[in-house]
C-alpha positions as CSV (number, residue, x, y, z in Angstrom):
1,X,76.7,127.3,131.6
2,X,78.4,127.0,128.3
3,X,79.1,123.7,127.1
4,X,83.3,122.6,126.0
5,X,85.2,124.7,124.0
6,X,86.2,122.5,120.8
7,X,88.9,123.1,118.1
8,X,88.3,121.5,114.8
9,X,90.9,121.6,112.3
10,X,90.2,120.8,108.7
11,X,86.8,121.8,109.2
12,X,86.0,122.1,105.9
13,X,87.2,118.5,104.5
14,X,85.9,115.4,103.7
15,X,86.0,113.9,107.4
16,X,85.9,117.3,108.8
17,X,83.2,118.6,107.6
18,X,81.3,115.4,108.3
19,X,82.5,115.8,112.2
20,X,81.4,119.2,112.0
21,X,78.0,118.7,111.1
22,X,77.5,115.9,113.9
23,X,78.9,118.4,116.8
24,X,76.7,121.0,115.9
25,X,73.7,118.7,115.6
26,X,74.8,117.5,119.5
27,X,74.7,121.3,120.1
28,X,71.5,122.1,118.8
29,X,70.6,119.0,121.2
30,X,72.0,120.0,124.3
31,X,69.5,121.2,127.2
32,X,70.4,124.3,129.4
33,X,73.5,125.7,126.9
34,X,75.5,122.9,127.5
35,X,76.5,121.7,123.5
36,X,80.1,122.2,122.4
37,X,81.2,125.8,121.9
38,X,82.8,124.6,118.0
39,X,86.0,127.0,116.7
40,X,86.1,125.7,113.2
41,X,89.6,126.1,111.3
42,X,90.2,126.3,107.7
43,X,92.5,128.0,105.0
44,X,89.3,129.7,103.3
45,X,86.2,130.6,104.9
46,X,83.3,128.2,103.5
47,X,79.8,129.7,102.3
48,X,77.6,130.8,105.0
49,X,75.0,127.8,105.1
50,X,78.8,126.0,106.3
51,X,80.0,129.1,108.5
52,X,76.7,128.5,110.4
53,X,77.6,125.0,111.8
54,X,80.3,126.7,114.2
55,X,79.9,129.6,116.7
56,X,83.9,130.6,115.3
57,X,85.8,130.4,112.4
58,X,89.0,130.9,112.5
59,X,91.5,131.4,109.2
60,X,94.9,129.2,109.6
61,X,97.0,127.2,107.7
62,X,99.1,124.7,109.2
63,X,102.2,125.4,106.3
64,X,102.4,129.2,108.1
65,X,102.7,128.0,112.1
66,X,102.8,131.5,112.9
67,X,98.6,131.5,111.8
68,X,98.1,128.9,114.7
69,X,99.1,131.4,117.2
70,X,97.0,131.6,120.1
71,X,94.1,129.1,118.8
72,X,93.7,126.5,121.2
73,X,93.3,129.4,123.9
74,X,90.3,128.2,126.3
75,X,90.0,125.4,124.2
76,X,88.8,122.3,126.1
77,X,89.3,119.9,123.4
78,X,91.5,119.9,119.9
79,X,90.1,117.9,117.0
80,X,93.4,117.6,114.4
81,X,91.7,116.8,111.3
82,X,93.6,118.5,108.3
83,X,96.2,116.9,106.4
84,X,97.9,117.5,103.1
85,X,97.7,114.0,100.6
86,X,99.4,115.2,97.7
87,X,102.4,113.7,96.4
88,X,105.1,116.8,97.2
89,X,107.4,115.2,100.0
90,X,108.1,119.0,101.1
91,X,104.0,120.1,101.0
92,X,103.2,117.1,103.0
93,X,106.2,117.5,105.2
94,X,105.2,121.3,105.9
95,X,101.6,120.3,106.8
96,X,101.8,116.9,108.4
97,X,104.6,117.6,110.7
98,X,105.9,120.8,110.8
99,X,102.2,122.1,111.4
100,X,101.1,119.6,113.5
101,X,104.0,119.6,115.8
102,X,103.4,123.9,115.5
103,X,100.3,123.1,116.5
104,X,100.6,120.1,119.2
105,X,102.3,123.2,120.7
106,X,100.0,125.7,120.9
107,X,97.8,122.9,122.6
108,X,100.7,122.4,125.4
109,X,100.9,125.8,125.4
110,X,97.1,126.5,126.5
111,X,96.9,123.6,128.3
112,X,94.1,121.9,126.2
113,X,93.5,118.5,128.4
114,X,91.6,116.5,125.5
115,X,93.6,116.2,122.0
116,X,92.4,114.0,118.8
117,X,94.2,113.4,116.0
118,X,93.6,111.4,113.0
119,X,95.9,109.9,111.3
120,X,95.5,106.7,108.6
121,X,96.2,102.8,108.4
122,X,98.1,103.5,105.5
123,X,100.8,104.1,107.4
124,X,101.7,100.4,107.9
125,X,102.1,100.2,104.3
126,X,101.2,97.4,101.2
127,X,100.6,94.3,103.5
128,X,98.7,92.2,103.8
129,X,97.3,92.5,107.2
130,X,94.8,90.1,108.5
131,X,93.0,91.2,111.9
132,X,95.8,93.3,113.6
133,X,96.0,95.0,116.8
134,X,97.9,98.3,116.8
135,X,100.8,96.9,118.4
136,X,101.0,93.6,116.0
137,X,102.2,95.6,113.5
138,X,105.8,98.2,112.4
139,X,104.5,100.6,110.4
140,X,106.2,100.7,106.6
141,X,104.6,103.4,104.9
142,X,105.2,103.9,101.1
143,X,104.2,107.5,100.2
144,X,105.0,110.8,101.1
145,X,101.7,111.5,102.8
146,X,101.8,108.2,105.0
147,X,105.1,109.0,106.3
148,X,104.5,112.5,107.2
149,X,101.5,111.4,108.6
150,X,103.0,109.0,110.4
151,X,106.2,111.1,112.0
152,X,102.6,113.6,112.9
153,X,101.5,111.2,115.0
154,X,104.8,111.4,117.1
155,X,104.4,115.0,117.3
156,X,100.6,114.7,118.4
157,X,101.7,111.8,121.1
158,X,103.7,113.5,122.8
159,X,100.9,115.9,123.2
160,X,99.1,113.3,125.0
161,X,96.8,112.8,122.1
162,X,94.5,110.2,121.0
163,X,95.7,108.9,118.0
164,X,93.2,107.6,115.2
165,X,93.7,105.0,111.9
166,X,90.9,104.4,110.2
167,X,91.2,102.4,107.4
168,X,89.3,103.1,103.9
169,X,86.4,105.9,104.3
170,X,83.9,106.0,102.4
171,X,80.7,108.2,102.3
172,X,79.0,111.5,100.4
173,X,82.4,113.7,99.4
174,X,84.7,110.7,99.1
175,X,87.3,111.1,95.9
176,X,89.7,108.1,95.9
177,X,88.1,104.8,97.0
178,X,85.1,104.8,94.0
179,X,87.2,106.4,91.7
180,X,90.1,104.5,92.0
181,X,87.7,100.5,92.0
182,X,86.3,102.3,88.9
183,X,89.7,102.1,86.8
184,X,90.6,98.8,88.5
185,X,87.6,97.2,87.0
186,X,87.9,98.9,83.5
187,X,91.5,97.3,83.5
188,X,90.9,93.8,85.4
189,X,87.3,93.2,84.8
190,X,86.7,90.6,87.5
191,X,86.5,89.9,91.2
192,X,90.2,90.0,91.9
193,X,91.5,87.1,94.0
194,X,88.2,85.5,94.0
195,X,87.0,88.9,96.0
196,X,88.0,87.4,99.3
197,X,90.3,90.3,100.8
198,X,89.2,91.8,104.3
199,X,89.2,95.3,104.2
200,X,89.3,97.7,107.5
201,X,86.6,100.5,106.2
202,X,84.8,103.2,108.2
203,X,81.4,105.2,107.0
204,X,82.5,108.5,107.2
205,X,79.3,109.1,109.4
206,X,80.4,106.6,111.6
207,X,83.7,107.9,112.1
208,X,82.2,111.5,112.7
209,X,79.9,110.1,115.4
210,X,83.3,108.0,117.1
211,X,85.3,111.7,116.9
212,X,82.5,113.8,118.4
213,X,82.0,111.1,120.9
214,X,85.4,111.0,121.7
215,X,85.3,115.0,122.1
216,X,82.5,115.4,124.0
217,X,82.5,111.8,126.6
218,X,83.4,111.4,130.3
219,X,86.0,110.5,131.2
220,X,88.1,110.8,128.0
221,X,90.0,108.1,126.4
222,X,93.4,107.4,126.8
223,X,96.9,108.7,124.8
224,X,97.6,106.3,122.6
225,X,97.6,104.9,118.7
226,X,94.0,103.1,117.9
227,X,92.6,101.5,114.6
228,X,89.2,103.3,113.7
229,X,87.4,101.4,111.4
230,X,84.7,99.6,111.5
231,X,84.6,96.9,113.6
232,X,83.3,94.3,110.8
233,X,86.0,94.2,108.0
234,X,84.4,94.0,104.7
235,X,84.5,91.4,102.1
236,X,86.1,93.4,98.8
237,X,83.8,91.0,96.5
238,X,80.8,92.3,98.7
239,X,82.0,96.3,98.1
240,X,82.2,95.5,94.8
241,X,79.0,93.5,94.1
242,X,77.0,96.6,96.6
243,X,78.3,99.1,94.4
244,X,77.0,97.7,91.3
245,X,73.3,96.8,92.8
246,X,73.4,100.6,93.3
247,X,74.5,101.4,89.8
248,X,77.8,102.8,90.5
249,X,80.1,100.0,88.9
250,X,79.6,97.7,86.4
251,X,79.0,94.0,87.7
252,X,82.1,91.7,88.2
253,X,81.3,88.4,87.1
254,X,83.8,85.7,87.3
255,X,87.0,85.0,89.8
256,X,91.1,85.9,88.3
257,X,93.7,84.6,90.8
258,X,95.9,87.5,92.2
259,X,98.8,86.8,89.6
260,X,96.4,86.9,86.7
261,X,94.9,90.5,88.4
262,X,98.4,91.7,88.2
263,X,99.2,90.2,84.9
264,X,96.1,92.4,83.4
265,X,96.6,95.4,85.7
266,X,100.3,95.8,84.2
267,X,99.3,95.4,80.4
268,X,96.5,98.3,81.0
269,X,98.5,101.2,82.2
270,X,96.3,103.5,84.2
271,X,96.8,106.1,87.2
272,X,96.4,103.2,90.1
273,X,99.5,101.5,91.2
274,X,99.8,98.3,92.0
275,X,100.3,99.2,96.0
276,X,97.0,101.2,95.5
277,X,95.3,97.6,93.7
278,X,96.8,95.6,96.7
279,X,95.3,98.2,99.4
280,X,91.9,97.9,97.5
281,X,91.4,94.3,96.9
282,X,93.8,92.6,99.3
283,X,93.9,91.8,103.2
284,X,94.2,95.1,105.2
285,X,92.2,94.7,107.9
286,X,92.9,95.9,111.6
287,X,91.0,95.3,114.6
288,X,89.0,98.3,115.7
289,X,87.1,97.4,118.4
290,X,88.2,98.8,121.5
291,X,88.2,102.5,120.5
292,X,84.5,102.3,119.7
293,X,84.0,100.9,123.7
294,X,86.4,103.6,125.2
295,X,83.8,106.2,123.1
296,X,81.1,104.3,124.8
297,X,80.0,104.9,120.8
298,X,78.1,102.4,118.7
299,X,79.6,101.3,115.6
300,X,76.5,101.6,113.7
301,X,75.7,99.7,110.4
302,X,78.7,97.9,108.0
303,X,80.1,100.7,105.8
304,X,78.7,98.4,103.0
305,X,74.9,99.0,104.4
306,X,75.2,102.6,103.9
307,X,76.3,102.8,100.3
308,X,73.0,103.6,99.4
309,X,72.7,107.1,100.9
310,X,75.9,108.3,98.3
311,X,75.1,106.1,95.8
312,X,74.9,109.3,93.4
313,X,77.9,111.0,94.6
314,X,79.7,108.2,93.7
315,X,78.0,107.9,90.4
316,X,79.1,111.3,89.8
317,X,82.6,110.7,90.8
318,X,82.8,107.8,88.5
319,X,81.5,109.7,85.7
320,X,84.1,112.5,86.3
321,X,87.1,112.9,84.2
């Protein structure tokens, strides 16, 4: 007997790839046949260590709907993980909704019984947000990707899909969070409001063990919007201060009040925003909890415990131009 026939989108991203990796480790696990069949989706085909990770690849892109013909045929469960996260209103618009809705389609279509589709926290926009359930909150996104990504979650409800918001994710093959607490420190070299905002963030190990468990477990979790971070928000001052034990950032050593952060942020121009400072060093944490029990998946260690295994990605992303 062959085990479920699984659909990954964005099988060759950051998070994707990640998720990838873990289903075909459960596969290689599996007695008598029974791992996850995997149809990995992408716009290019990866190098063949990659393509050997999936028992299918499949070429699409979700900006042509008329390449997602047919895919989630068979399919037992649909993995949505690709998104565009440029700033083009019309790029992100042809991805985010117009493909996933082409998309949530196909699964009605086949009659896939099990969707999941990520989505992001940044879609309740600048806060700040101190230990929020999904329904505490109206989202108020404030870039074109959020609010594509946000009207994509409509399209992927209404395919009776389980709807996922991690917060920040970090881990190997990361570009934004290092990179971007880089420049903020080379601009406002200090811990920034004392370092005492509680951030939502997710290992993106962690949140490729919640995905495959959410794939692969009996009896599947419900439709509906969940936060998928970490349970345990984490302490920016703590990020910060972890980072620099490893070498990746240089130590922050004294406390500026917020006012006095944005006062030097604003007389160093740079590419980070002040939204983007906020999101980093601010409140934005949501409570995650229950998504992890209906996984019947174990959160693992804090995000900050495991900076040590990408310690030199990160220093290599830092030292990039």
């Amino acid at each position: 007997m062959s085990g479920p026939r699984v659909v990954l989108t964005g099988a060759t991203g950051f998070i994707g790839s990640a998720v990838l990796r873990e289903l075909a480790s459960r596969r290689g696990r599996a007695d008598s046949g029974r791992g996850p069949h995997i149809t990995a989706v992408a716009r290019r085909r990866p190098p063949q260590a990659h393509q050997d990770l999936a028992d299918t690849w499949v070429t699409a892109d979700l900006s042509r709907p008329d390449t997602l013909r047919g895919l989630c045929e068979g399919a037992d469960v649909l993995l949505h993980l690709a998104c565009a996260l440029g700033p083009d209103p019309a790029a992100c618009a042809a991805v985010n909704v117009h493909g996933t809705a082409a998309l949530m389609r196909q699964a009605r279509r086949a009659g896939t019984p099990r969707v999941v589709h990520l989505s992001t926290a940044a879609v309740y926009g600048p806060g700040p947000h101190r230990g929020a359930d999904v329904h505490d909150l109206v989202p108020a996104p404030a870039s074109a990707a959020s609010r594509t990504r946000l009207a994509g979650e409509a399209c992927a409800l209404a395919a009776g899909a389980t709807v996922l918001r991690p917060g920040l994710v970090l881990g190997r093959g990361v570009r934004w969070v290092v990179p971007a607490l880089s420049e903020l420190l080379a601009r406002v070299p200090a811990r920034w409001d004392g370092g005492r905002g509680l951030l939502s963030a997710v290992d993106v190990t962690g949140l490729a063990r919640l995905i495959a468990c959410l794939a692969l477990a009996t009896p599947r979790a419900p439709a509906g919007v969940f936060h998928a971070s970490h349970p345990e928000p984490v302490r920016c001052g703590d990020l910060l201060a972890a980072l620099a034990a490893h070498r990746v950032l240089p130590v922050a050593d004294r406390d500026l009040p917020w006012e006095q952060c944005l006062e030097r942020l604003h007389a160093t121009p740079g590419r980070i925003s002040e939204r983007q400072f906020a999101l980093l060093a601010r409140d934005h944490w949501y409570r995650s909890e229950r998504i992890w029990e209906l996984a019947r998946c174990a959160p693992g260690p804090a995000p900050v415990e495991l900076l040590g295994e990408a310690a030199d990605w990160y220093r290599g992303e830092v030292a990039a131009p």
